[in-house]
MARZA-129334 format. One record per residue (C-alpha): residue number from 0; residue in one letter; x, y, z. Coordinates in nm, 2 decimals. Layout:
# residues N
<atom resi="NUM" resn="A" x="X" y="Y" z="Z"/>
...
//
This chain:
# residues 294
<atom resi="0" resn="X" x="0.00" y="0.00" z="0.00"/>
<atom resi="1" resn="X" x="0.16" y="0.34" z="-0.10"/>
<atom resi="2" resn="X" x="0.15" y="0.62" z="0.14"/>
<atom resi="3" resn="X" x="0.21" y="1.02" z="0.07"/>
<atom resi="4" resn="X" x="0.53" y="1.16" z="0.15"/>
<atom resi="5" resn="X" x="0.51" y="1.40" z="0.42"/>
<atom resi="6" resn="X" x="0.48" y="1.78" z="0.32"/>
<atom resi="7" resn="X" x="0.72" y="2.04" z="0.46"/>
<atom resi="8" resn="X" x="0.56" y="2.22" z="0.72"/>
<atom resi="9" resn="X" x="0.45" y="2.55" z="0.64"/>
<atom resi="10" resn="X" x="0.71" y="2.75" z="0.83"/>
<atom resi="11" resn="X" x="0.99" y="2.58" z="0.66"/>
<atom resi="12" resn="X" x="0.82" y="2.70" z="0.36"/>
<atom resi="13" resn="X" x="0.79" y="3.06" z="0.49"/>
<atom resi="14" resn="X" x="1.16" y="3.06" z="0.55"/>
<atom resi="15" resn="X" x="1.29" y="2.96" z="0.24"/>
<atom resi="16" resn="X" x="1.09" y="3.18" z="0.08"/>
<atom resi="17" resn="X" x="1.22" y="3.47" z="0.25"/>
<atom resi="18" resn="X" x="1.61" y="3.39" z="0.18"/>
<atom resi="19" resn="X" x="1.50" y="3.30" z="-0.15"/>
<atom resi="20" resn="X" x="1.39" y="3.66" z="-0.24"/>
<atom resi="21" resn="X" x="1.71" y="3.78" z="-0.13"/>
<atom resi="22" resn="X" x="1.95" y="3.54" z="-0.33"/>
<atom resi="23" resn="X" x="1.72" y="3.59" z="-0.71"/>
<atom resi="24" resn="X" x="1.78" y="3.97" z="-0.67"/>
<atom resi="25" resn="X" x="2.14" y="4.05" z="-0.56"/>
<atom resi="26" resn="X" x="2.14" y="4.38" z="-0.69"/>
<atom resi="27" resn="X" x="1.80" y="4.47" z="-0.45"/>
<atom resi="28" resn="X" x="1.99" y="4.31" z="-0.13"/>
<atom resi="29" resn="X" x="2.34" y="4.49" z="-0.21"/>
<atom resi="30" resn="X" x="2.15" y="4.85" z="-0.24"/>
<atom resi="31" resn="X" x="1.96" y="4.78" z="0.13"/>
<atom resi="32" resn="X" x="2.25" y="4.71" z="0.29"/>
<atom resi="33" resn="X" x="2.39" y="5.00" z="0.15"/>
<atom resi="34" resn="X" x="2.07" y="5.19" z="0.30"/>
<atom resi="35" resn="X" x="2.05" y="5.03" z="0.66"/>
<atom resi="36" resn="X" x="2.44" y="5.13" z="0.67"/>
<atom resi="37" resn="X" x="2.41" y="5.48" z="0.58"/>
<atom resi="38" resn="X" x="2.10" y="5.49" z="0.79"/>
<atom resi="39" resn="X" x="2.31" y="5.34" z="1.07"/>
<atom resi="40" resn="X" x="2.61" y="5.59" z="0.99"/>
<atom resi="41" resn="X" x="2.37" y="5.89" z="1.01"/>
<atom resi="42" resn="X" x="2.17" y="5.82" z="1.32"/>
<atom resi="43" resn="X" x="2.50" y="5.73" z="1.56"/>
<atom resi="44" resn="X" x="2.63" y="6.05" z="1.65"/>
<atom resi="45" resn="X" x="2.22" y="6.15" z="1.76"/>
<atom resi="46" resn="X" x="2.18" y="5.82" z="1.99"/>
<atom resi="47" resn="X" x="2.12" y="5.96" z="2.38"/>
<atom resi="48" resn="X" x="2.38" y="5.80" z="2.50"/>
<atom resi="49" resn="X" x="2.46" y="5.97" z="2.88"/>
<atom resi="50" resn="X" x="2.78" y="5.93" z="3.01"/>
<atom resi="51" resn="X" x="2.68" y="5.91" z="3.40"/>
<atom resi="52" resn="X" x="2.38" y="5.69" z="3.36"/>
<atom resi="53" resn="X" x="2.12" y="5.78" z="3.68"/>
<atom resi="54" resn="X" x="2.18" y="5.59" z="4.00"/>
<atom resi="55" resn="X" x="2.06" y="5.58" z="4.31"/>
<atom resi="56" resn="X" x="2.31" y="5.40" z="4.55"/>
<atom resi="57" resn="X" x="2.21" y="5.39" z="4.90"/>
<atom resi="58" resn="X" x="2.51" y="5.59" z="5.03"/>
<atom resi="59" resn="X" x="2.46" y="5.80" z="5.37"/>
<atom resi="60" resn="X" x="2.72" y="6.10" z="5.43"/>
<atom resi="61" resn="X" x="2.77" y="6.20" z="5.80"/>
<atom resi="62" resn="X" x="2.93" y="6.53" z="5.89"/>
<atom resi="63" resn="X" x="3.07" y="6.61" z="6.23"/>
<atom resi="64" resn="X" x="3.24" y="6.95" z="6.36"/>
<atom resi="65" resn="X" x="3.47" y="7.05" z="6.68"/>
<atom resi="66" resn="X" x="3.62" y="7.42" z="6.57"/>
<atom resi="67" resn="X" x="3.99" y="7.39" z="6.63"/>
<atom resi="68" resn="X" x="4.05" y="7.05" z="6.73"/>
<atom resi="69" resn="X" x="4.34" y="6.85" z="6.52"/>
<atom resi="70" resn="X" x="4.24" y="6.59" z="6.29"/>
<atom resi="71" resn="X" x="4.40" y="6.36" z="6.50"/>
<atom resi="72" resn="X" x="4.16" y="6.45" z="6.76"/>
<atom resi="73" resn="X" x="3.91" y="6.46" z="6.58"/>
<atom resi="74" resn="X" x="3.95" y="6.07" z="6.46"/>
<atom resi="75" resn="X" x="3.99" y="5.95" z="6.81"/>
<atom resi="76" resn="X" x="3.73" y="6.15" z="6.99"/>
<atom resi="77" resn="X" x="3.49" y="6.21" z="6.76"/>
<atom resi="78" resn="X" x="3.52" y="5.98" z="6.47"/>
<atom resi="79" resn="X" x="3.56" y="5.63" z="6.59"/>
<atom resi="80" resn="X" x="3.31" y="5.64" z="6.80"/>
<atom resi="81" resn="X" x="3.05" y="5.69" z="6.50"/>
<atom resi="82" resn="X" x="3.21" y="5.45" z="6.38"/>
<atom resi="83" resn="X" x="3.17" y="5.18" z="6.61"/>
<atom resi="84" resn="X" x="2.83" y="5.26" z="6.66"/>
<atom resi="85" resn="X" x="2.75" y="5.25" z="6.27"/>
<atom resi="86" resn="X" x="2.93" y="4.87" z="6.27"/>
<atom resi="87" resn="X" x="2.61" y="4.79" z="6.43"/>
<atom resi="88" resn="X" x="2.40" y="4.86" z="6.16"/>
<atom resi="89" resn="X" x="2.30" y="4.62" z="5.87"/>
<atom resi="90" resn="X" x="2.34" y="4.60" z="5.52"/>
<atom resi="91" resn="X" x="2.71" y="4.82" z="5.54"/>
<atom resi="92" resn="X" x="2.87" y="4.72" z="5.25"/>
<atom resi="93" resn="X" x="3.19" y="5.03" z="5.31"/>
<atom resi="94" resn="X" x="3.27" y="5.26" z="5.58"/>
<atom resi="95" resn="X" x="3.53" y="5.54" z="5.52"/>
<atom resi="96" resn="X" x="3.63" y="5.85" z="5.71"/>
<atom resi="97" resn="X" x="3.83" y="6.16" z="5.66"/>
<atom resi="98" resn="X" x="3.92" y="6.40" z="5.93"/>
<atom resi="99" resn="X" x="4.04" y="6.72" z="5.92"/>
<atom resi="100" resn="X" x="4.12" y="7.00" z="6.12"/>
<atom resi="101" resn="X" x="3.81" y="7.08" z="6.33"/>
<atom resi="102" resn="X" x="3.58" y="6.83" z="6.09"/>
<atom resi="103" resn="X" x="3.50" y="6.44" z="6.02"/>
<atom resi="104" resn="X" x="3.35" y="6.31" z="5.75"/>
<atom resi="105" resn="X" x="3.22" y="5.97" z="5.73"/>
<atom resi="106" resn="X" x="3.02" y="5.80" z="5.47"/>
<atom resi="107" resn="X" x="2.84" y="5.51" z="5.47"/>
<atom resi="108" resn="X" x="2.72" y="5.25" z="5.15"/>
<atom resi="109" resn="X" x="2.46" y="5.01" z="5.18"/>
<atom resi="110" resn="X" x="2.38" y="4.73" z="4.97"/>
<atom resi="111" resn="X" x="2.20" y="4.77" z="4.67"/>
<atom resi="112" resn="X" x="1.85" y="4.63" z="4.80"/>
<atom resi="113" resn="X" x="1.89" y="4.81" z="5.12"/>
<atom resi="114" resn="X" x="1.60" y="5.09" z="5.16"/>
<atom resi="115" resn="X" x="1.77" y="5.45" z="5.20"/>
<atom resi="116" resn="X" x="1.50" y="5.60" z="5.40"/>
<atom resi="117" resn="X" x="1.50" y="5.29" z="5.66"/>
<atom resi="118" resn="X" x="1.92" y="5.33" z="5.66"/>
<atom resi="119" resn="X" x="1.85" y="5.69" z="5.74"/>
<atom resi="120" resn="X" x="1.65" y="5.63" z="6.04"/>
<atom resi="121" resn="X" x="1.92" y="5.40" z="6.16"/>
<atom resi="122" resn="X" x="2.20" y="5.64" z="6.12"/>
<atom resi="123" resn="X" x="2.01" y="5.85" z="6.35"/>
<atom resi="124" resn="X" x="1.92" y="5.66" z="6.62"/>
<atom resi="125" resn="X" x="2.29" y="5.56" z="6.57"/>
<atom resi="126" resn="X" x="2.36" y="5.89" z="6.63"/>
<atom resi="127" resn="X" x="2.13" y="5.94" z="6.93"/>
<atom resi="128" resn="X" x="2.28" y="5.65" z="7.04"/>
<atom resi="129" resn="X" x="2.62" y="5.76" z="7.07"/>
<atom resi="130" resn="X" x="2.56" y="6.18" z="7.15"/>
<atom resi="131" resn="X" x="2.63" y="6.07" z="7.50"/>
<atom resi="132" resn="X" x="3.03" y="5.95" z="7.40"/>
<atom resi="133" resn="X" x="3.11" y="6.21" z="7.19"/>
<atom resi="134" resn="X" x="3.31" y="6.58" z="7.33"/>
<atom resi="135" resn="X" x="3.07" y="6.77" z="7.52"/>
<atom resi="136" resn="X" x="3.20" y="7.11" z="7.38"/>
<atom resi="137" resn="X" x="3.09" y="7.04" z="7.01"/>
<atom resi="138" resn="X" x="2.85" y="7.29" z="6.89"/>
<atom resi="139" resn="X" x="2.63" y="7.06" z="6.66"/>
<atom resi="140" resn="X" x="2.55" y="6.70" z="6.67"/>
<atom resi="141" resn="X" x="2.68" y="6.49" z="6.39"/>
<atom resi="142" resn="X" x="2.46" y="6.57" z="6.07"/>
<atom resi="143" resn="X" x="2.42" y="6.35" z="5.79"/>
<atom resi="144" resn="X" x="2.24" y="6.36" z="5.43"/>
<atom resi="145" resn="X" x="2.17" y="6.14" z="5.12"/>
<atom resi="146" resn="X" x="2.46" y="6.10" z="4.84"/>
<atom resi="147" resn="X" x="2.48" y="5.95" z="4.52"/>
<atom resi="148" resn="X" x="2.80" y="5.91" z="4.46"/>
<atom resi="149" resn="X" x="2.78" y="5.91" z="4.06"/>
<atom resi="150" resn="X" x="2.64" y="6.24" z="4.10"/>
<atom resi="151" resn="X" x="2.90" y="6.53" z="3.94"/>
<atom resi="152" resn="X" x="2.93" y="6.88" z="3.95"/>
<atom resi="153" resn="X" x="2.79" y="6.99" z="3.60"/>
<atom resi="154" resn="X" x="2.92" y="7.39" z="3.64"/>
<atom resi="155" resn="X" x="3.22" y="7.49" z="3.85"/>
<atom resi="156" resn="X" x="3.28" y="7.85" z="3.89"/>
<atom resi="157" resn="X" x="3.59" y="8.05" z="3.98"/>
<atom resi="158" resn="X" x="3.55" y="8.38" z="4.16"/>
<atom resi="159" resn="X" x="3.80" y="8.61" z="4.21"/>
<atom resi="160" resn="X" x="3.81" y="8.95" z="4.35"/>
<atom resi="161" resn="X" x="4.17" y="9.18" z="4.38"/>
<atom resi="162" resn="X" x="4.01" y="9.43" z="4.58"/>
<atom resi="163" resn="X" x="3.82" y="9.21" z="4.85"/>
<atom resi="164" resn="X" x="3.98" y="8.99" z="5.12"/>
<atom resi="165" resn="X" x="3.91" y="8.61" z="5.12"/>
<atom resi="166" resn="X" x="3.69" y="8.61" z="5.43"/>
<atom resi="167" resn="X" x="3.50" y="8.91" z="5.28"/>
<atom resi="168" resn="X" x="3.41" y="8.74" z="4.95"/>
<atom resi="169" resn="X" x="3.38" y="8.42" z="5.09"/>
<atom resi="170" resn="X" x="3.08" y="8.56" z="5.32"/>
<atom resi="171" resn="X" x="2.94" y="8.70" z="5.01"/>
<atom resi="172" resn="X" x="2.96" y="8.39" z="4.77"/>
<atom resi="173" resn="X" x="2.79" y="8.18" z="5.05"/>
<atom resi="174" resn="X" x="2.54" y="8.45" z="5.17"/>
<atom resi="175" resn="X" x="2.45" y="8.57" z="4.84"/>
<atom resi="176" resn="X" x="2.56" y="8.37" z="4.53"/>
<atom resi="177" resn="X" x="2.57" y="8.03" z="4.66"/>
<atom resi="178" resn="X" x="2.18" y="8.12" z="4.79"/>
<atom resi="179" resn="X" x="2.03" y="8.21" z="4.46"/>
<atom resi="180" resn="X" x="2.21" y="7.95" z="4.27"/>
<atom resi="181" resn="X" x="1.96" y="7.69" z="4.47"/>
<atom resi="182" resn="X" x="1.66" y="7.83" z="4.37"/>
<atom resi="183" resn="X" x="1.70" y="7.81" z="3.98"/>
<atom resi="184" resn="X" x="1.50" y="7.56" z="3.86"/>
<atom resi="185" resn="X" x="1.64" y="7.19" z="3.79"/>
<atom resi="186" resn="X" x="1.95" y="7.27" z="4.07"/>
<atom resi="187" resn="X" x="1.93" y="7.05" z="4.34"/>
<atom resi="188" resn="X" x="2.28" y="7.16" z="4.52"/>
<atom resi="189" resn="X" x="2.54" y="7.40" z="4.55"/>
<atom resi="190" resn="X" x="2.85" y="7.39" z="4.70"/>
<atom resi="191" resn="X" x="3.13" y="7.68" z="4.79"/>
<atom resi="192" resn="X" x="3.46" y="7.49" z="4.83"/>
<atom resi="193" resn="X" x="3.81" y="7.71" z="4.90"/>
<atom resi="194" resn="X" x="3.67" y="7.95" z="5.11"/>
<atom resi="195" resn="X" x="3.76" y="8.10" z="5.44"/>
<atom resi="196" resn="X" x="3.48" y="8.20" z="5.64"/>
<atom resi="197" resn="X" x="3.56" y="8.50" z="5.85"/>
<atom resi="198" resn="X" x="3.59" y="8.47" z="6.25"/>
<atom resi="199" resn="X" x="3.76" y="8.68" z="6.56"/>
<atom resi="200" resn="X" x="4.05" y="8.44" z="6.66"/>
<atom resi="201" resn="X" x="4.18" y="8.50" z="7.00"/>
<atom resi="202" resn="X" x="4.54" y="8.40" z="7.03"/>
<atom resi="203" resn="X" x="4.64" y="8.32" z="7.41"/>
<atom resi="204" resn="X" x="4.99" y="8.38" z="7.50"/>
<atom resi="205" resn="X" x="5.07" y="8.12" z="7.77"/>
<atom resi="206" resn="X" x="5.32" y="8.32" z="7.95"/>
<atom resi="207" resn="X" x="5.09" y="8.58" z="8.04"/>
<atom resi="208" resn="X" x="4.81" y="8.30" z="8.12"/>
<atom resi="209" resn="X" x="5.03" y="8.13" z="8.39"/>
<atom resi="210" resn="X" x="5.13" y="8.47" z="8.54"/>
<atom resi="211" resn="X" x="4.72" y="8.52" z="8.63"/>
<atom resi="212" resn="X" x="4.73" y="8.13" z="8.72"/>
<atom resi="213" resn="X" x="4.43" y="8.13" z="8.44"/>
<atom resi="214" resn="X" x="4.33" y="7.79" z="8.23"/>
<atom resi="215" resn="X" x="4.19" y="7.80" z="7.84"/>
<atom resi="216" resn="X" x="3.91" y="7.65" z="8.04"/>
<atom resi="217" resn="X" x="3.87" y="8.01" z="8.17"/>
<atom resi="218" resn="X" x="3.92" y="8.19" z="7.89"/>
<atom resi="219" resn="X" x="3.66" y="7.99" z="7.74"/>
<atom resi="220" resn="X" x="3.41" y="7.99" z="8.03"/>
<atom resi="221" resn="X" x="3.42" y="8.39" z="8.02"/>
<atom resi="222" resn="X" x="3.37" y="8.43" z="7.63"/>
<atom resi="223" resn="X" x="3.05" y="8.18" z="7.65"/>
<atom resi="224" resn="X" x="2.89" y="8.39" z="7.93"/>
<atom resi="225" resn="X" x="2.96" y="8.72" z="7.74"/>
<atom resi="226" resn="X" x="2.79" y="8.63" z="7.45"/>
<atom resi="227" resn="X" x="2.43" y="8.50" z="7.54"/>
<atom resi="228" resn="X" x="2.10" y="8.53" z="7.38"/>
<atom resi="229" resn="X" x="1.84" y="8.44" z="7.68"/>
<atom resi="230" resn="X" x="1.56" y="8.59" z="7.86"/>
<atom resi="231" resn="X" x="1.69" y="8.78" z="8.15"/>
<atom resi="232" resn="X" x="1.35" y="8.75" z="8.32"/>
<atom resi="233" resn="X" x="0.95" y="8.86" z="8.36"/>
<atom resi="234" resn="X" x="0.73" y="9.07" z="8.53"/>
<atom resi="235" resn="X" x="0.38" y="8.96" z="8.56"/>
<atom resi="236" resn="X" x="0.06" y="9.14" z="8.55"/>
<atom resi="237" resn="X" x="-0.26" y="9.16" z="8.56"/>
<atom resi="238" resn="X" x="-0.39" y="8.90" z="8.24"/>
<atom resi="239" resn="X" x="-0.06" y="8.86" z="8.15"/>
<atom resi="240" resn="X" x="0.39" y="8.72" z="8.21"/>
<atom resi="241" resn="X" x="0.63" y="8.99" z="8.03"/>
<atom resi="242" resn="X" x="0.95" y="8.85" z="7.94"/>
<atom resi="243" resn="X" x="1.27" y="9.06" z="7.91"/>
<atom resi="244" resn="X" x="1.48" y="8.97" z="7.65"/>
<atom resi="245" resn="X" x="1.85" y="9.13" z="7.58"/>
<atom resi="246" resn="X" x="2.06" y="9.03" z="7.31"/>
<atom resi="247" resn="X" x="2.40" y="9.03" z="7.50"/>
<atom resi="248" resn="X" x="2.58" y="8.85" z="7.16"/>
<atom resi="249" resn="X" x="2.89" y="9.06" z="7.09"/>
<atom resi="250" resn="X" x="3.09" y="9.07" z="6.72"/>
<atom resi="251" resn="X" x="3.34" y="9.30" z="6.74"/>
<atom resi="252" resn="X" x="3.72" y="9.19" z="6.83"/>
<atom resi="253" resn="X" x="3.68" y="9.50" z="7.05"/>
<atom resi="254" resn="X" x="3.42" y="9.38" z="7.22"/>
<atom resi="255" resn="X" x="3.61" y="9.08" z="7.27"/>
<atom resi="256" resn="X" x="3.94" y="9.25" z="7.41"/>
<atom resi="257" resn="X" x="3.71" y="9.39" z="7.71"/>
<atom resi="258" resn="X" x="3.56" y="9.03" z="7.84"/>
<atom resi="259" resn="X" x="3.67" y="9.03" z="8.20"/>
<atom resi="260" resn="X" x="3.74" y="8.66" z="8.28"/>
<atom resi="261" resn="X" x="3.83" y="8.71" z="8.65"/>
<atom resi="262" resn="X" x="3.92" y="8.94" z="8.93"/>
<atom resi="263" resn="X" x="4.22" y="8.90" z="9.14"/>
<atom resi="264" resn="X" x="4.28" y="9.08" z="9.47"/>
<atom resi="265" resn="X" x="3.96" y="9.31" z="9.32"/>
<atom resi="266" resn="X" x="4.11" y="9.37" z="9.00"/>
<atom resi="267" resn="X" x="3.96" y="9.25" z="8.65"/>
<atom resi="268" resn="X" x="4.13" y="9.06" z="8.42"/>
<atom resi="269" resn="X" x="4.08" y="9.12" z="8.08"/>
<atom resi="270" resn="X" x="4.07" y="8.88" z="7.75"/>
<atom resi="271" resn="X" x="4.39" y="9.18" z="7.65"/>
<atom resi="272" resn="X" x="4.57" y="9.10" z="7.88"/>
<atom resi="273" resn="X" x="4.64" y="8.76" z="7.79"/>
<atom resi="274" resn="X" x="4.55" y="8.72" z="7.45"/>
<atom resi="275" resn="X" x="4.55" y="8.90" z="7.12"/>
<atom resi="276" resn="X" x="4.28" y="8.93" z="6.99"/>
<atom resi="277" resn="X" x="4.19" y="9.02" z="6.57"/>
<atom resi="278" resn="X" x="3.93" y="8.95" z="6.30"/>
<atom resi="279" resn="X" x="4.09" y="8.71" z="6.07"/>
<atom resi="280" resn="X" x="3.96" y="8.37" z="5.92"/>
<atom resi="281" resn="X" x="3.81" y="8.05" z="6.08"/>
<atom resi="282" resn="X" x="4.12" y="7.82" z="5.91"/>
<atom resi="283" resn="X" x="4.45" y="7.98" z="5.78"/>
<atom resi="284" resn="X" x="4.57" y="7.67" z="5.68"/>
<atom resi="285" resn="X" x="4.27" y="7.62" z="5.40"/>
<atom resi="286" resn="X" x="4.20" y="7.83" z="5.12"/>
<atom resi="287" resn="X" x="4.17" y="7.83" z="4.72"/>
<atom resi="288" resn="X" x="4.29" y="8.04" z="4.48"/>
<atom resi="289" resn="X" x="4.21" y="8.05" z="4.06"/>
<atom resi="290" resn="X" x="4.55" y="7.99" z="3.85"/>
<atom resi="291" resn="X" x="4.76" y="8.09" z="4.13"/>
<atom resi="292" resn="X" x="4.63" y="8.36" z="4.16"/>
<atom resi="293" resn="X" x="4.71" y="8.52" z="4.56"/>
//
């Protein structure tokens, strides 16, 4: 008994039909190449391609301050314990820490599938955790803030002034520039790096301390009680408590030459007579200057 041969299926079919069409007109085939290569040629240089593709790591930045203490203090006092107390918390995939004279920074990366905002919370309860360790004369608690770390500056500018001092234009770029830069639309942050904020530095001359049998500790005491800002008290009435409040902040170096920090045998002691006192800037040993520029 004779059976059929069995047909090719049907997509067989379709396939050789579609080289097919290809290899009886060469000429057709050469000239679309030819198209889709041009085509190709033309369109590269317009493909978005972004260098820094967006990322969002789960990277935590903490910043710590203690104005004038060495970095050296500043990574044993102030640094390591944040850091042990930040080994506690999971998902830490890198710690690291730079200190520097009168700051710490110390920045955390989680792993990938770790939430930021729960890592945020634990940072500060972390923090919390560890206020109680940490120098009792710093002015702030330890900060901290979201990072990406593939983010990049996309402007940098240079400003220069001849005329001005550091300090001065420095207080000006920050107050003024750095201000309205923020609130164009699209700019999430801006930040002033070089600059030398302006302070009254009050240089003690040790021989003259000993002679008075004073302490920094003093000296320091007296210049916190000089420059309050606190209600110095009420008087109540009939429906109603009034408060007195005196500013008693001073800014002057002048002002600061005339602290008394003590009395001996009835006589006051001045902050002049043991220490020089000038307006000058918060670090001398930091500043930034365009092409060398001075």
């Amino acid at each position: 008994m004779d059976h059929p041969e069995p047909k090719e299926k049907s997509g067989n079919l379709s396939y050789s039909s579609f080289s097919s069409w290809f290899i009886n007109r060469p000429v057709a085939t050469v000239l679309m190449t030819c198209a889709i290569i041009l085509l190709g040629i033309f369109a590269f240089p317009r493909l978005p391609v972004a260098p820094l593709p967006q990322a969002d790591f789960p990277t935590i930045r903490i910043s710590a301050n203690l104005p004038g203490a060495s970095p050296e203090t500043m990574a044993s006092a102030v640094a390591t314990p944040l850091e042990t107390e930040f080994t506690a918390i999971p998902g830490i995939t890198e710690m690291t820490s730079s200190n520097s004279l009168g700051s710490t920074n110390i920045t955390l990366q989680f792993e990938l599938d770790k939430d930021i905002d729960t890592a945020a919370q634990e940072v500060q309860a972390a923090i919390n955790s560890v206020s109680g360790r940490l120098p009792d004369d710093m002015p702030n608690s330890p900060t901290w803030r979201k990072v990406n770390p593939a983010d990049s500056p996309v402007l940098i500018l240079t400003v220069n002034d001849p005329y001005l001092p550091l300090t001065e234009l420095s207080d000006l770029i920050e107050v003024n520039l750095a201000r309205q830069l923020t609130q164009i639309s699209g700019v999430g942050e801006a930040n002033v790096f070089g600059v030398q904020r302006p302070a009254i530095r009050i240089a003690v001359q040790p021989d003259r301390l000993a002679s008075y049998r004073l302490t920094m500790q003093d000296i320091r005491v007296a210049l916190q009680e000089a420059s309050v800002n606190r209600a110095k008290g009420s008087v109540p009435g009939e429906s109603m408590v009034s408060t007195f409040e005196t500013n008693d902040q001073i800014f002057s170096a002048e002002d600061y030459q005339n602290v008394i920090i003590t009395y001996v045998n009835g006589t006051p002691i001045y902050v002049r007579d043991v220490a020089k006192v000038a307006l000058g800037p918060q670090d001398i040993y930091s500043a930034a200057f365009p092409n060398g520029q001075r």
